[in-house]
Chimera marker file (.cmm) of the C-alpha trace (Angstrom):
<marker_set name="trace">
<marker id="1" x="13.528" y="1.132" z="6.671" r="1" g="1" b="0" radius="0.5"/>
<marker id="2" x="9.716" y="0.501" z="5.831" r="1" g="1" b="0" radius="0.5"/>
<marker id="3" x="8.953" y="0.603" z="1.835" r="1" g="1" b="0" radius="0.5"/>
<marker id="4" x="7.040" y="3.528" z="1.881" r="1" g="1" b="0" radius="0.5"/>
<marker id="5" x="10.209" y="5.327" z="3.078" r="1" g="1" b="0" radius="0.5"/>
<marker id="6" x="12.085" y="3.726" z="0.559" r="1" g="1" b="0" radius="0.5"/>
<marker id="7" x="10.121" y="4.667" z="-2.137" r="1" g="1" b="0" radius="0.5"/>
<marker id="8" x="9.946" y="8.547" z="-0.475" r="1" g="1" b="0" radius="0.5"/>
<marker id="9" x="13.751" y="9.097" z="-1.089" r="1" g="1" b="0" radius="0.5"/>
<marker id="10" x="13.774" y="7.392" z="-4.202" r="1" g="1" b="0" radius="0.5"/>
<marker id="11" x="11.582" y="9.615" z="-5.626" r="1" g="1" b="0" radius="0.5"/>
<marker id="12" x="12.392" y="12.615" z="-3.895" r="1" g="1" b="0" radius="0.5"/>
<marker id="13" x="16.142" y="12.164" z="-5.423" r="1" g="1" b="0" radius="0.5"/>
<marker id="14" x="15.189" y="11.208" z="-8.915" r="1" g="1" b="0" radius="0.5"/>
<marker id="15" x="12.657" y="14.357" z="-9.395" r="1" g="1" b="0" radius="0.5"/>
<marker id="16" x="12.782" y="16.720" z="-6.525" r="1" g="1" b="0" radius="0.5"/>
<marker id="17" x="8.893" y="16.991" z="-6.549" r="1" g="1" b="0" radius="0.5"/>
<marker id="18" x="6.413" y="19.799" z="-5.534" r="1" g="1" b="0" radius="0.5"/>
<marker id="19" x="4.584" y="17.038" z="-4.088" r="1" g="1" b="0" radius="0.5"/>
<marker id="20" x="4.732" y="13.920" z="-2.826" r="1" g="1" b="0" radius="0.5"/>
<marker id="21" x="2.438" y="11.124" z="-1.116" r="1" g="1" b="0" radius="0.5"/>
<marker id="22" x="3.204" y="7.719" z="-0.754" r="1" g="1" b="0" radius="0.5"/>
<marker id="23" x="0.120" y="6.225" z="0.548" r="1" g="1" b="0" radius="0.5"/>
<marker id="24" x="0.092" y="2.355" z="2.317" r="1" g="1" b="0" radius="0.5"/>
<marker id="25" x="-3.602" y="1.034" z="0.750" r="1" g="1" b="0" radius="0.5"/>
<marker id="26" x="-2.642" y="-2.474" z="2.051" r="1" g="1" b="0" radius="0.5"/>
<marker id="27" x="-5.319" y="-2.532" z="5.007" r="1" g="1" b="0" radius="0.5"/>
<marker id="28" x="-8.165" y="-1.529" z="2.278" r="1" g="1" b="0" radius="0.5"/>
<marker id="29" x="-7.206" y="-4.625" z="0.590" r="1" g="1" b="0" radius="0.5"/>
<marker id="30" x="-7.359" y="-7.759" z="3.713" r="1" g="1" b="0" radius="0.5"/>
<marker id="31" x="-8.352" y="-10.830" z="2.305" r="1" g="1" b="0" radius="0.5"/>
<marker id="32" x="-7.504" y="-9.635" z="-1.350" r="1" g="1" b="0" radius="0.5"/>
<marker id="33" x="-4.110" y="-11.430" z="-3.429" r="1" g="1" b="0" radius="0.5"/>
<marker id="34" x="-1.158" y="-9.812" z="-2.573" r="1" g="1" b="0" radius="0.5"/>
<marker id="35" x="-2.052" y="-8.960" z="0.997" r="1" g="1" b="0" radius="0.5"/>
<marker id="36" x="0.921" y="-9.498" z="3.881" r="1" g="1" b="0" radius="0.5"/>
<marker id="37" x="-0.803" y="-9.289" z="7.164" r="1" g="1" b="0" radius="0.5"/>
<marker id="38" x="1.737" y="-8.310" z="9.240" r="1" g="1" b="0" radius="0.5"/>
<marker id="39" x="3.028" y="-4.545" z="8.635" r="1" g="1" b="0" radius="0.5"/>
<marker id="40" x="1.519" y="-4.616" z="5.643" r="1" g="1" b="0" radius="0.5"/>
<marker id="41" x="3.407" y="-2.704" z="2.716" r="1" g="1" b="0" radius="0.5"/>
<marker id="42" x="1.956" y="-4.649" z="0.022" r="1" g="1" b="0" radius="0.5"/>
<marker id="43" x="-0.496" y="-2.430" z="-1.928" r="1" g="1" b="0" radius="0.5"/>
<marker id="44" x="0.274" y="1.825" z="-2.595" r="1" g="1" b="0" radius="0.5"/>
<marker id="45" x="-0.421" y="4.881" z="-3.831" r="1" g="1" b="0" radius="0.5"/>
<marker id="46" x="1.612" y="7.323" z="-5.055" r="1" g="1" b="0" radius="0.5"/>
<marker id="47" x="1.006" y="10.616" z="-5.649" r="1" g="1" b="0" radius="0.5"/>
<marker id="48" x="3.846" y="12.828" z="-7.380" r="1" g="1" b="0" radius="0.5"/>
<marker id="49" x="3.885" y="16.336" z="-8.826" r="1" g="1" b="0" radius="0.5"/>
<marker id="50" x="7.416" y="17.440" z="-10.395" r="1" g="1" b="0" radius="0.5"/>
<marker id="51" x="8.594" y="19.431" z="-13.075" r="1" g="1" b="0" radius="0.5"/>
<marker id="52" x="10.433" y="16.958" z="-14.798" r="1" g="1" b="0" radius="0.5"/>
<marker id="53" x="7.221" y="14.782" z="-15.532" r="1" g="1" b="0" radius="0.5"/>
<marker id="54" x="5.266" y="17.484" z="-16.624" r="1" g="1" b="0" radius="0.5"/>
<marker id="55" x="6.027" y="17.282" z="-20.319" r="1" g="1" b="0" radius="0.5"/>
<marker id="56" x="6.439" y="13.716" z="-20.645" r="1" g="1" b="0" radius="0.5"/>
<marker id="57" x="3.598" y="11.338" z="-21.694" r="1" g="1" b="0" radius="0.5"/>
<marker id="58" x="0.848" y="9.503" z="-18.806" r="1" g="1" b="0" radius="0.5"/>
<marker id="59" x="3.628" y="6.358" z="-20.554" r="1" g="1" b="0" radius="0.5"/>
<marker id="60" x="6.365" y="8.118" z="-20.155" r="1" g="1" b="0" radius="0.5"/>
<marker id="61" x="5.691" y="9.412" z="-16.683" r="1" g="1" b="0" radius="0.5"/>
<marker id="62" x="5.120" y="6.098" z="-15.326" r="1" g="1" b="0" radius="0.5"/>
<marker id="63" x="8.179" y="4.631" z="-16.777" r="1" g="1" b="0" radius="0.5"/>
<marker id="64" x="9.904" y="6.823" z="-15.227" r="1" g="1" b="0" radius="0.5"/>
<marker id="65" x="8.868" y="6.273" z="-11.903" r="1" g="1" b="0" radius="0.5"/>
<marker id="66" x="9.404" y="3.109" z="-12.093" r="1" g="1" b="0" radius="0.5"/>
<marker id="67" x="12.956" y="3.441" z="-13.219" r="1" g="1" b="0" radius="0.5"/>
<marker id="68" x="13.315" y="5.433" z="-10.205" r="1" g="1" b="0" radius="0.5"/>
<marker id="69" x="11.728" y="2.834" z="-7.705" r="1" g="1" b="0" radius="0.5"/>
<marker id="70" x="14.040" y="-0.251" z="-9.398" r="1" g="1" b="0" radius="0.5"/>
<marker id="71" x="13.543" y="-2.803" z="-7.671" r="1" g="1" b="0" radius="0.5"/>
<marker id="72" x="11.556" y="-1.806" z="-4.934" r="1" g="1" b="0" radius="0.5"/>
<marker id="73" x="8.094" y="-1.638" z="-7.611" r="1" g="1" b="0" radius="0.5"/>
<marker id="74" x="8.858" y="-5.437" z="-7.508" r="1" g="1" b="0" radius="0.5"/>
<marker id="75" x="8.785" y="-5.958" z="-3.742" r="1" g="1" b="0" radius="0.5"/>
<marker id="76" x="4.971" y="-4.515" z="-3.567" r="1" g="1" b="0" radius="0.5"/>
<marker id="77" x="1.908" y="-6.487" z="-4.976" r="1" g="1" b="0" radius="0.5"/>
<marker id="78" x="0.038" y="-2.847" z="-6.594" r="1" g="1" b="0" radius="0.5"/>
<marker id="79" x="1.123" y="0.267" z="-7.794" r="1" g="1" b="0" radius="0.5"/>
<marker id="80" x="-1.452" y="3.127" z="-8.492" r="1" g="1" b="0" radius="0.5"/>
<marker id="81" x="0.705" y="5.813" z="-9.872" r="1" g="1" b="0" radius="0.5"/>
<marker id="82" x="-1.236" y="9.507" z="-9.797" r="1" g="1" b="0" radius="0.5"/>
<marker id="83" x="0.751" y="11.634" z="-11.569" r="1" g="1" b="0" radius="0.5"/>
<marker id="84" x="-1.253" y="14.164" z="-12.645" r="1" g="1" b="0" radius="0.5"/>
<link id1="1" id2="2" r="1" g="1" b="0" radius="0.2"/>
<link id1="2" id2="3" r="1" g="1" b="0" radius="0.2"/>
<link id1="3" id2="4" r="1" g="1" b="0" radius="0.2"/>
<link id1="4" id2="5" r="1" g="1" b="0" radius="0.2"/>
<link id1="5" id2="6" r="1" g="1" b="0" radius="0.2"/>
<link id1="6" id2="7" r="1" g="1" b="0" radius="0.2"/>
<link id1="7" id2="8" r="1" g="1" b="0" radius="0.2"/>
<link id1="8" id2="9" r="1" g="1" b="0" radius="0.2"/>
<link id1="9" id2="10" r="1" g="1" b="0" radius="0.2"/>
<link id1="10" id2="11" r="1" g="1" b="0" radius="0.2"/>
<link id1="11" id2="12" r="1" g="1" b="0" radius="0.2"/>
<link id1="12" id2="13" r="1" g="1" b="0" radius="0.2"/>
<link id1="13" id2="14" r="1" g="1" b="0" radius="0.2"/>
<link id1="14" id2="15" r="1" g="1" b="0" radius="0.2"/>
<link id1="15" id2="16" r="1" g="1" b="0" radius="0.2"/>
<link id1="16" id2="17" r="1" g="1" b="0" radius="0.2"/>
<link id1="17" id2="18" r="1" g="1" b="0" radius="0.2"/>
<link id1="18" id2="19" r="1" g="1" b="0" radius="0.2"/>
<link id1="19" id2="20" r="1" g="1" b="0" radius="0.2"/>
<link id1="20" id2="21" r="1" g="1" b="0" radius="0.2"/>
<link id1="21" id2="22" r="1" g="1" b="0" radius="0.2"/>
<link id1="22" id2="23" r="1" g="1" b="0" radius="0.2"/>
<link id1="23" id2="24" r="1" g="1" b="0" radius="0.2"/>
<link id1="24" id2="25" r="1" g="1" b="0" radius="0.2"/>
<link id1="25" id2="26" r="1" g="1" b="0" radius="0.2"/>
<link id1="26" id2="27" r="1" g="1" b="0" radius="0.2"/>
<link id1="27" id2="28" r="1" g="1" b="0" radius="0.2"/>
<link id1="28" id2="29" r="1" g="1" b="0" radius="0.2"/>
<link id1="29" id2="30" r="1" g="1" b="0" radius="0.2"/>
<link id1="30" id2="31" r="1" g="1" b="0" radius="0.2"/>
<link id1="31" id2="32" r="1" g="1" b="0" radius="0.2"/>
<link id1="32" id2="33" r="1" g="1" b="0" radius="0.2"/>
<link id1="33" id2="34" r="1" g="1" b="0" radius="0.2"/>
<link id1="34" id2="35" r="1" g="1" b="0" radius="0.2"/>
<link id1="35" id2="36" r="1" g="1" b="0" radius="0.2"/>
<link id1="36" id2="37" r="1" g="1" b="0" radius="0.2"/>
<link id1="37" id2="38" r="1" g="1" b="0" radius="0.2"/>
<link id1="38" id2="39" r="1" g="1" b="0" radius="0.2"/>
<link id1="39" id2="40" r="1" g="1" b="0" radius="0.2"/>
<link id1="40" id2="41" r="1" g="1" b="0" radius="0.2"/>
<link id1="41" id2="42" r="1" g="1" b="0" radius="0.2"/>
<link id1="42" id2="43" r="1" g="1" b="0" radius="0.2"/>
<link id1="43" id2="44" r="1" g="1" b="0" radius="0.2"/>
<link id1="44" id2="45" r="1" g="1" b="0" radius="0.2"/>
<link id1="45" id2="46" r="1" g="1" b="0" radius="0.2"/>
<link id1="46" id2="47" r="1" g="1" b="0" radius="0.2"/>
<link id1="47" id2="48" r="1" g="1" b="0" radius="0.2"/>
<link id1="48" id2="49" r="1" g="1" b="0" radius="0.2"/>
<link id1="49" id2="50" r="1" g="1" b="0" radius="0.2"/>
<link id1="50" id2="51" r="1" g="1" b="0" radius="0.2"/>
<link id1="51" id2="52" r="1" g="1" b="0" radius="0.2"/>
<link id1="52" id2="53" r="1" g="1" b="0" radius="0.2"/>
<link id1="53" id2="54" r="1" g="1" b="0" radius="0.2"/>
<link id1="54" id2="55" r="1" g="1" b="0" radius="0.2"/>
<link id1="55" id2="56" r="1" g="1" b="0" radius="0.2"/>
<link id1="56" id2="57" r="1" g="1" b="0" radius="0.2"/>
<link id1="57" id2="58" r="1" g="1" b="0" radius="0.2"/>
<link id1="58" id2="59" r="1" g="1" b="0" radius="0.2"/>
<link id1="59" id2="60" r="1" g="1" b="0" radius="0.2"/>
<link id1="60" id2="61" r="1" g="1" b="0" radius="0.2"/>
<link id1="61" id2="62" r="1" g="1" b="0" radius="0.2"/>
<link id1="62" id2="63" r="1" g="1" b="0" radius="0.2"/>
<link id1="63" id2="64" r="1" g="1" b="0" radius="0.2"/>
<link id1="64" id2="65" r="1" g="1" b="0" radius="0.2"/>
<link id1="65" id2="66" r="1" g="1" b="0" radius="0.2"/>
<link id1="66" id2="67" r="1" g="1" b="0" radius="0.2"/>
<link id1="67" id2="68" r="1" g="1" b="0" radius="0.2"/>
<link id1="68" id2="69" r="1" g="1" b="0" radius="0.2"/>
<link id1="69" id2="70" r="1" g="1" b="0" radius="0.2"/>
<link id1="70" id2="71" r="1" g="1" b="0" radius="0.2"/>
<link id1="71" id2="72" r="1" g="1" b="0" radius="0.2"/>
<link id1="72" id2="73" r="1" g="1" b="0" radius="0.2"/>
<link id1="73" id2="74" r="1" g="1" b="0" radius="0.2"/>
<link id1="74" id2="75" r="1" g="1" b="0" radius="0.2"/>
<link id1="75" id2="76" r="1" g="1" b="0" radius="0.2"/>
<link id1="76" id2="77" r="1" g="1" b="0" radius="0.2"/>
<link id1="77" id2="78" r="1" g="1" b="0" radius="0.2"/>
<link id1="78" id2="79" r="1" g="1" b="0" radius="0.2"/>
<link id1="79" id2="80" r="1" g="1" b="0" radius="0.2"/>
<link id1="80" id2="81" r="1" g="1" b="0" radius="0.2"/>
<link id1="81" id2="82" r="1" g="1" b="0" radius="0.2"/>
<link id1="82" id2="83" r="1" g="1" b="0" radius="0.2"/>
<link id1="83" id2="84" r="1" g="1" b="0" radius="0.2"/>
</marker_set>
């Protein structure tokens, strides 16, 4: 299962968002560090709206999404987090 999948359910079962985007940036970043030419998967954005986040800090929030992801925030070379 590709990354971006991974990281869909992961999130989807640790906050039951409104919203949800995870976004492969990897082609916008060819030639950059971190970049895996083949299938890519190296460099994402995710975009998450749920109730649970909404009182915590922009900290806080991102903490817990990477709780959430485990190990799988290690496997990628960039992270951007929009949380709103």
């Amino acid at each position: 299962m590709a990354i971006a999948e991974q990281m869909r359910e992961c999130l989807t079962r640790a906050f039951r968002p409104s919203r949800i985007e995870v976004i492969d940036d990897s082609e916008k970043h060819r030639g950059h560090a971190g970049y895996r030419g083949e299938g890519g998967e190296s460099h994402f954005t995710i975009v998450l709206r749920a109730d649970e986040l909404a009182s915590m800090s922009r900290l806080e929030r991102h903490r817990a999404v990477h709780r959430a992801l485990g190990d799988l925030a290690t496997r990628v070379h960039a992270l951007a987090l929009d949380l709103g």
